[in-house]
TORTOR-379452 format. One record per residue (C-alpha): residue number from 1; residue in three letters; chain; x, y, z. Coordinates in steps of 0.25 Angstrom, whole numbers, padded with zeros to 4 digits. Layout:
// residues N
(NUM, "ALA", "A", (X, Y, Z))
...
END
This chain:
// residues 98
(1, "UNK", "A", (0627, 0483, 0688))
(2, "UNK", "A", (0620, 0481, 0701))
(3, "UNK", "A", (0613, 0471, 0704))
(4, "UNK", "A", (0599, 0479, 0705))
(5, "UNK", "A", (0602, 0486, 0690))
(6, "UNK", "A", (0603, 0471, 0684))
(7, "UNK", "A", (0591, 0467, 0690))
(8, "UNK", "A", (0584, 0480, 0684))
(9, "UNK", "A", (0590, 0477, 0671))
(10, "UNK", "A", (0587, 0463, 0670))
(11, "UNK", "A", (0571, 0468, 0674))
(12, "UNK", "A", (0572, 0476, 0663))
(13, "UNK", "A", (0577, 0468, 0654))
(14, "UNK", "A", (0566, 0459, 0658))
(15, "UNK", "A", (0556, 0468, 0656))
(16, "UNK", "A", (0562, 0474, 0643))
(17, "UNK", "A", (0562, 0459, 0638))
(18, "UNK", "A", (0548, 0456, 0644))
(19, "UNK", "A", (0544, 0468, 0636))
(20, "UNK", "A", (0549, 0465, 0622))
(21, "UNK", "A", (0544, 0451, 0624))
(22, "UNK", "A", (0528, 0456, 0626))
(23, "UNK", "A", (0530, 0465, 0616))
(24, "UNK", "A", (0536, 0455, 0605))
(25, "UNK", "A", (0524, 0447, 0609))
(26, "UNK", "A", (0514, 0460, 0608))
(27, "UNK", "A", (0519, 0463, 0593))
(28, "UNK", "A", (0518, 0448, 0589))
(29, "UNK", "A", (0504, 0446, 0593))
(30, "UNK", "A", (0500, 0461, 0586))
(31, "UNK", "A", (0509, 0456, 0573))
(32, "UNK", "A", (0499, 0443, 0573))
(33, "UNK", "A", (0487, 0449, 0578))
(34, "UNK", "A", (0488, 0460, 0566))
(35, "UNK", "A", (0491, 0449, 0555))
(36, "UNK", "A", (0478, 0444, 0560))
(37, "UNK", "A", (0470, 0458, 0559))
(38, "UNK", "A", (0477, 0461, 0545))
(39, "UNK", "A", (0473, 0446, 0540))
(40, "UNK", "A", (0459, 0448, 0545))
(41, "UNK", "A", (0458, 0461, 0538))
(42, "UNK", "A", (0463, 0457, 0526))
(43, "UNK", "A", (0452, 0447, 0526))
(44, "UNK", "A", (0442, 0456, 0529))
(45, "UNK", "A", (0447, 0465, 0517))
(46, "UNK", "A", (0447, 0452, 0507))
(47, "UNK", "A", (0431, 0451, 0512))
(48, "UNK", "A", (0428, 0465, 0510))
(49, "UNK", "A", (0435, 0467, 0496))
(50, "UNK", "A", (0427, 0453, 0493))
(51, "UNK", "A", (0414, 0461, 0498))
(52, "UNK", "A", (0416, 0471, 0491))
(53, "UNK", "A", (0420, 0464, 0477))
(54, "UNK", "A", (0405, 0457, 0478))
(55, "UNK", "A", (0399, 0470, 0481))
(56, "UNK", "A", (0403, 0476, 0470))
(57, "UNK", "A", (0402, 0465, 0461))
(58, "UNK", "A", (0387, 0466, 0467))
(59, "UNK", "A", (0385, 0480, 0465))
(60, "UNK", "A", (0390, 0478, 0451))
(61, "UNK", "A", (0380, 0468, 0449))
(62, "UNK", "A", (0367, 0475, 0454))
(63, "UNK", "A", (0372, 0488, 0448))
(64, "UNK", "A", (0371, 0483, 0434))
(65, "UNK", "A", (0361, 0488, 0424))
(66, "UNK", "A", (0356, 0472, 0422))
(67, "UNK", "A", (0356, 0470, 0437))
(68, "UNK", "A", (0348, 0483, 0440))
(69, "UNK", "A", (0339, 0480, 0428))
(70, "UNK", "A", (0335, 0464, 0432))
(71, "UNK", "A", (0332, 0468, 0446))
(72, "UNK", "A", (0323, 0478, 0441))
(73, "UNK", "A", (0317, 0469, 0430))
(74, "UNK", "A", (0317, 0455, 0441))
(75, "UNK", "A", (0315, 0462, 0455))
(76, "UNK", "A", (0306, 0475, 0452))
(77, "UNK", "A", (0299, 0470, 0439))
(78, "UNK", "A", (0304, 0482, 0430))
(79, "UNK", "A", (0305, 0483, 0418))
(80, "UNK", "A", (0310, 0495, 0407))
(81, "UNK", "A", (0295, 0502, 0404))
(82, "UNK", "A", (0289, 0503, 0391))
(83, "UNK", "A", (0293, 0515, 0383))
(84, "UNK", "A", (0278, 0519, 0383))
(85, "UNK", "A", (0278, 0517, 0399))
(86, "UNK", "A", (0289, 0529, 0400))
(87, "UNK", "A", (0284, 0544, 0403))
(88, "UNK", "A", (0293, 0555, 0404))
(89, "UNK", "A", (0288, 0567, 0416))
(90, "UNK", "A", (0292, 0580, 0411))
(91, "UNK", "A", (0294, 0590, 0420))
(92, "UNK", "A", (0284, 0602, 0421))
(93, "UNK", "A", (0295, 0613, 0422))
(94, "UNK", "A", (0303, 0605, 0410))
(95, "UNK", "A", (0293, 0606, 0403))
(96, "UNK", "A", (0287, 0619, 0403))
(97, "UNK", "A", (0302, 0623, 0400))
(98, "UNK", "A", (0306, 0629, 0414))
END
């Protein structure tokens, strides 16, 4: 071997070297930097499902028959009317037996 094919091989070798190093150093860094992303989304999903838990659980709550009827009764003053307070509207075309 020549003296001009050894030095082309040992610059490549070099840079063949040089190469892998970066890149071991590039798929070290994502490796790390993705173990971060996932545990920050997993985090995030944790809050969210808790969010959604209490939403539900709130929902639940002002859904309820009782709920619905003590905020009418407390916040808007109603109240279930008197039987003689009641009126029933017939329609004209019902009743004339359309």
């Amino acid at each position: 071997m020549t003296c001009r094919k050894r030095l082309l091989f040992s610059i490549f070798g070099i840079f063949v070297v040089t190469f892998m190093a970066i890149a071991l150093v590039w798929v070290r860094t994502e490796t790390i930097r993705l173990g971060y992303e996932c545990a920050r989304i997993s985090r995030d999903i944790e809050t969210a499902m808790r969010v959604q838990k209490k939403l539900r659980l709130e929902w639940e709550r002002i859904t309820a028959y009782s709920e619905l009827e003590r905020i009418a009764r407390e916040e808007f003053g109603l109240a279930p009317p008197d039987p003689s307070e009641i009126e029933f509207l017939v329609d004209d075309a019902d009743a004339a037996g359309r």
